[in-house]
N, C-alpha and C positions, 0 to 999 in steps of 0.2 A: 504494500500500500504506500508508503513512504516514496518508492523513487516514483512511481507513479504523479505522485503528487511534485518531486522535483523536476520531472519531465515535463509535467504538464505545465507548470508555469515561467521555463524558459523559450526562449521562440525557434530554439534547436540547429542545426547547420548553418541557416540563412540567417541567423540571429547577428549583431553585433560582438554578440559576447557568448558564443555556443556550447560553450563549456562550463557545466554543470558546477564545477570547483574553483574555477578562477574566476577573472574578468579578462583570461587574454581577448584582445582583439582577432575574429573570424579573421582577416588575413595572413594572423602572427602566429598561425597553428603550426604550422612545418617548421618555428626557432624554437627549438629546445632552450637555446642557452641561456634565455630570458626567464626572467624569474616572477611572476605575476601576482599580486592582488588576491588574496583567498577572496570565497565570495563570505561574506559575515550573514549569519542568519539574522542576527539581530539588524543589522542596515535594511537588508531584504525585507523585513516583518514591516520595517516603517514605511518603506518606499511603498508597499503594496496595499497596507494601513491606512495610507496617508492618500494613495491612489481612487483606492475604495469612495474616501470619503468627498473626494472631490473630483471636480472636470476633467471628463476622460483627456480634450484639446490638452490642457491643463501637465494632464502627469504621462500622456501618450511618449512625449522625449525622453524623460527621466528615464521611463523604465525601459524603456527602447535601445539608449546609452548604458543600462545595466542587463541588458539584452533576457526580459523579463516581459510577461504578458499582465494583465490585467488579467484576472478568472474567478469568477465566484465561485467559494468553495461550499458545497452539499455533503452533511454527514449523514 
C-alpha cells in the first residue's frame, strides 16, 4: 500500500523530478557523481497540505518543481 501511495503522487518519468528518493532533475538521471537532495517527507506533507488547501493555478508550479501531483487521498 505505501509505495502505491508514493507512486501515485509523483508525476513519474516525464516528471521534473522522477525519482521517488531524490529531487535529481529528469535530465540529470544518467550522472551518478552528483549527489542530490533526499526528498523530506515532512517538506512533501506541507507542499501537498498546503496545495490541498489552496488554488490548484496557485501550487500547480510548486509541486510540479518538486515533480509531485496534487491527489486526493481515499481511505
Amino acid at each position: 500500500m505505501v509505495s502505491r501511495c508514493v507512486i501515485a503522487l509523483i508525476r513519474g518519468v516525464n516528471g521534473l523530478c522522477p525519482c521517488p528518493v531524490c529531487l535529481v532533475p529528469g535530465d540529470k538521471l544518467h550522472d551518478p557523481s552528483t549527489k542530490w537532495e533526499l526528498r523530506d517527507m515532512n517538506e512533501t506533507q506541507k507542499l501537498v497540505k498546503a496545495a490541498k488547501e489552496g488554488k490548484h493555478s496557485q501550487w500547480e508550479p510548486k509541486l510540479k518543481e518538486h515533480g509531485l501531483r496534487k491527489i486526493e487521498v481515499r481511505l
